[in-house]
N, C-alpha and C positions, 0 to 999 in steps of 0.2 A: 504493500500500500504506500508505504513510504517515500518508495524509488518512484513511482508513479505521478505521488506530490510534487517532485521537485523536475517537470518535464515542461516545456512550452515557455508560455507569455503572459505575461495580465498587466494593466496597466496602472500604472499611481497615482495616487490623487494629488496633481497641483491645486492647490486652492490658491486660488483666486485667489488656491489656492488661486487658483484659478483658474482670486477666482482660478488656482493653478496648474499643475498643468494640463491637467486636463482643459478646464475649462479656457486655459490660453492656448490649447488645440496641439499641446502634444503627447506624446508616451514616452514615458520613464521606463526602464527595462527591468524586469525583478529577476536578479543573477542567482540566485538559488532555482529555479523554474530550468535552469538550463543543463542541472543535474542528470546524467540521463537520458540525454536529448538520442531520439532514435530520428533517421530520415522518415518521414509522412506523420511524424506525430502532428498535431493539430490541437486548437481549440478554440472555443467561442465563449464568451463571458459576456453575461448580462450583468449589470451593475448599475443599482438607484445609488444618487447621495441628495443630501438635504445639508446647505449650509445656513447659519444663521451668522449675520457681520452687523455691527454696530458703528462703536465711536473706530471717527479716521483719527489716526495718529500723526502728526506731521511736525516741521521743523521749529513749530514757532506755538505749536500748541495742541490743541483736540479741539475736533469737534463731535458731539453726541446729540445729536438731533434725530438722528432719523438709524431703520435698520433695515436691511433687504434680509429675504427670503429668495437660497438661490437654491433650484431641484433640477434634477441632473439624468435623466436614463444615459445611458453609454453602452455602443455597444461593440465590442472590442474581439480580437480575434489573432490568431495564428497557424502559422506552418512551416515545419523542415523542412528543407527542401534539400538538406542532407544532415549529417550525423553533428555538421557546426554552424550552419547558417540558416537560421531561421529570419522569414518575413513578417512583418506584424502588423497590424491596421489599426485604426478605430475612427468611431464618427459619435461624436457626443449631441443629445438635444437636451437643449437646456429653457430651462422657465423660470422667470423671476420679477421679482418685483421689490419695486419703493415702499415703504410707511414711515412717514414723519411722525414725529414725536412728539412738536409744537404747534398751536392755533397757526404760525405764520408760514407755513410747510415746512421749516426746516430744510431750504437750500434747494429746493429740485431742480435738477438742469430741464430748463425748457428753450429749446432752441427757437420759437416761437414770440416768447417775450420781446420788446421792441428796445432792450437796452442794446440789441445787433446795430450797430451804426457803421462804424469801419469797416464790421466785418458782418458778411450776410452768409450763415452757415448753409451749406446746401443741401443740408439731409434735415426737415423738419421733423422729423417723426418725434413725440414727446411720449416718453414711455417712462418717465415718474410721475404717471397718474394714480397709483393706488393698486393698480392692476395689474396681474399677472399678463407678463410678455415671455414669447417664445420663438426658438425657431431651430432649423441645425445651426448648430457652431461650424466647429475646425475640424476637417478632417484630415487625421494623422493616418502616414505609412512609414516605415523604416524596415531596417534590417541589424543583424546581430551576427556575432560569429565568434564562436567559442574557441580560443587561443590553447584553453589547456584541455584533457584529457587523462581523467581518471584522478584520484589524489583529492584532500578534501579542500584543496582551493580551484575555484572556477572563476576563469579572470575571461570576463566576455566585451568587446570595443561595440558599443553600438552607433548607428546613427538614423536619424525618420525628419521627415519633411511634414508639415502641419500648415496645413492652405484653410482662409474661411473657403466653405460654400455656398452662402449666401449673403447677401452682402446687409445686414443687420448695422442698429446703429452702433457706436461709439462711445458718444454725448448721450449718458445717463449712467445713473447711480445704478439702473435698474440693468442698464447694460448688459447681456451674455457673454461678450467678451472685445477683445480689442483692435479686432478686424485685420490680425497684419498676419503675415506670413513668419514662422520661424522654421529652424534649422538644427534640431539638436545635436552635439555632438558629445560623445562619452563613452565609458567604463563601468562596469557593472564587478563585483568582484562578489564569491560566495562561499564563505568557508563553513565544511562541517567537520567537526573535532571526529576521529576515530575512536570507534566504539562511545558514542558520546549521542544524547536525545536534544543536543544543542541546536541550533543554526543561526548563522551570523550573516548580513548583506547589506550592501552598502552601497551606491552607486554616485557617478558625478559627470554634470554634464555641463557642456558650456554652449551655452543657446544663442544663436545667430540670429536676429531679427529684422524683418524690416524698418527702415529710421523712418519715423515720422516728421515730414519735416527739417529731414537730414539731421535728425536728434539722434545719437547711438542708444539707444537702449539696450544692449544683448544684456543676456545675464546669466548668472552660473545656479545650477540647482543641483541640493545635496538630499541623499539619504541614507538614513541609518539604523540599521533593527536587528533586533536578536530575539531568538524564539525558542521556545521548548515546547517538545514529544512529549503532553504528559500522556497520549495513550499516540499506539499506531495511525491513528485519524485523526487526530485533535492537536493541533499546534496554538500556544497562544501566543501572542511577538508584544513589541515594545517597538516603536522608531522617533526618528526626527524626523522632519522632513524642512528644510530649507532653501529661499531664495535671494539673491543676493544682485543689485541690479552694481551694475559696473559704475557707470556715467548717468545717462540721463537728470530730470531736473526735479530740484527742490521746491517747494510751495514758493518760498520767497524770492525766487526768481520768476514769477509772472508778473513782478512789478516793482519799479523802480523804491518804493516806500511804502513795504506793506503794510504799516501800522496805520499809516493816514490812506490807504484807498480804500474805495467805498466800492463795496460788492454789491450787485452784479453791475452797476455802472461801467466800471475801470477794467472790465473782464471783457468789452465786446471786442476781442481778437480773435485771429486764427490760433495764433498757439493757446488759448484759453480754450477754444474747441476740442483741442485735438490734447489736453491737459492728462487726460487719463492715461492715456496712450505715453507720455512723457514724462512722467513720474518716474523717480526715482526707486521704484518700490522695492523693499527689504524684508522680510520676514521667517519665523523661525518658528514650527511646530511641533509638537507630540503631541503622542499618541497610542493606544495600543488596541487591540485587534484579536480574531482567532481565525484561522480554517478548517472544516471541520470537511470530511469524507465519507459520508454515507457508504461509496461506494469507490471502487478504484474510479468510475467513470464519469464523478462527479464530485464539484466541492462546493460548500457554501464557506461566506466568508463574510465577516464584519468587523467594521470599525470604529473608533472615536476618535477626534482630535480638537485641538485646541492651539490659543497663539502661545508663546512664552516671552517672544520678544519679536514689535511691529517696530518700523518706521518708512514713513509717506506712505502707510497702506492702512486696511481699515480692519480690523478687529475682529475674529470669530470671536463668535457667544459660544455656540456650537456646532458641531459638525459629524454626521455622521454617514456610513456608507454601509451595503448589502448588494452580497453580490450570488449568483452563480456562477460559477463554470464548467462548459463540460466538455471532457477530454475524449481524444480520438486515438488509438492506437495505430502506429507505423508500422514499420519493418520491424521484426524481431530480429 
């Protein structure tokens, strides 16, 4: 049952992680999964998550006005195509929405409002109304390939491409994600101790992105977990997960004096449009989780997490994920 566990692909929750990475439309590669790997193995995973975000954290202060509700189906996927290189997919749809927290809405972007003077945004669509908005995200493909063979470390180089498919807004709190194209690039490493119910993985990526703007945003994402066999089927883990944006910009470079400009007035710009996308965003999570095996041909799997340290990003309350997956036997 064991050896079985550790076959294939599944993908990790960026939150907005995102909203990450998932919901910024890529896959993270889980290096234990690659234990094992026979040619025509296969699999397909259905996975809900629900996050809850609050106060934004930024350089000059917080703000706690308002909180979105962000729900997530994904549905993600793999195959060997030999004993080391597996291909891997996914297409996330995502639904979410704004709630303010004050009589005076607490901050909605509406790109609608007439303080646009300078600048006349060209995607009206206002979707911090209260309501739940949807659509597909990003969808991600890549590829893996397994460097070692046998031994209980597994050292796998991956890399996937993540395109929106639909051209969704931007401009909103309520936003699904950030419309741009990335490029991950990374290492996946997965060690299990001999004779030992341990397992240890960890992976690191550094994500190419399109610039908004000619703003560099790419950014590096980490993760880290270790888990115990308390039976043949049941793994419970522990991870980090983190992101870390290289460049991009701070709150108080949208404006010459930010303590004296008056919002939303002093904001009708293109780079104030395009703000989200431009952020500096930095963040750091845990989390812990189980997988559990009914069957060699199937797992169920869930999670929780939480922030431990934000900046220029917005806060889980809470977050959690459920999943299936169900595996396909190759070549023996």
């Amino acid at each position: 049952m064991r050896a079985k566990a550790f076959r294939g692909f599944a993908p990790a929750s960026w939150a907005l992680s995102l909203v990450v990475i998932v919901l910024l439309g890529g896959l993270a590669f889980d290096p234990a999964l690659a234990q094992g790997q026979k040619k025509g193995d296969a699999s397909i995973r259905l996975e809900f998550q629900h996050i809850r975000t609050g106060t934004f954290e930024f350089d000059i202060g917080e703000a706690d006005y308002w909180t979105t509700d962000t729900q997530v189906m994904l549905v993600s996927g793999d195959y060997a195509i030999s004993d080391r290189v597996t291909v891997f997919g996914a297409l996330p749809y995502v639904r979410k929405r704004f709630t303010s927290q004050v009589p005076w809405g607490g901050d909605p972007h509406n790109p609608n409002d007439p303080y646009w003077v300078d600048f006349v945004p060209p995607d009206k669509r206002f979707w911090d109304d209260g309501d739940y908005h949807s659509d597909f995200q990003d969808f991600s493909i890549g590829a893996s390939y397994v460097l070692t063979e046998g031994g209980p470390l597994t050292v796998t180089p991956f890399m996937s491409y993540g395109v929106p498919v639909t051209n969704y807004p931007f401009f909103a709190k309520a936003a699904i994600g950030k419309n741009l194209w990335i490029l991950p690039v990374g290492v996946s490493l997965g060690y299990i101790p001999y004779f030992s119910d341990w397992h240890f993985e960890g992976s690191f990526a550094y994500v190419f992105s399109e610039k908004p703007l000619d703003v560099n945003v790419d950014y590096s994402v980490l993760r880290l977990s270790a888990g115990y066999w308390f039976k043949p089927n049941l793994s419970i883990n522990a991870f980090l997960a983190g992101k870390y944006t290289w460049q991009g910009l701070e709150f108080a470079e949208f404006a010459d004096d930010i303590f004296s400009t008056v919002y939303p007035d002093d904001f009708g710009t293109e780079q104030w449009w395009h703000h989200d996308r431009l952020f500096a965003a930095r963040h750091l999570n845990i989390g812990a989780g189980f997988d559990y095996f009914p069957d060699e041909n199937y797992k169920v799997s869930a999670s929780g997490y939480t922030n431990v340290w934000v900046e220029t990003s917005t806060e889980i309350d809470f977050a959690f994920t459920l999943a299936v997956t169900r595996y396909f036997g190759g070549e023996e």
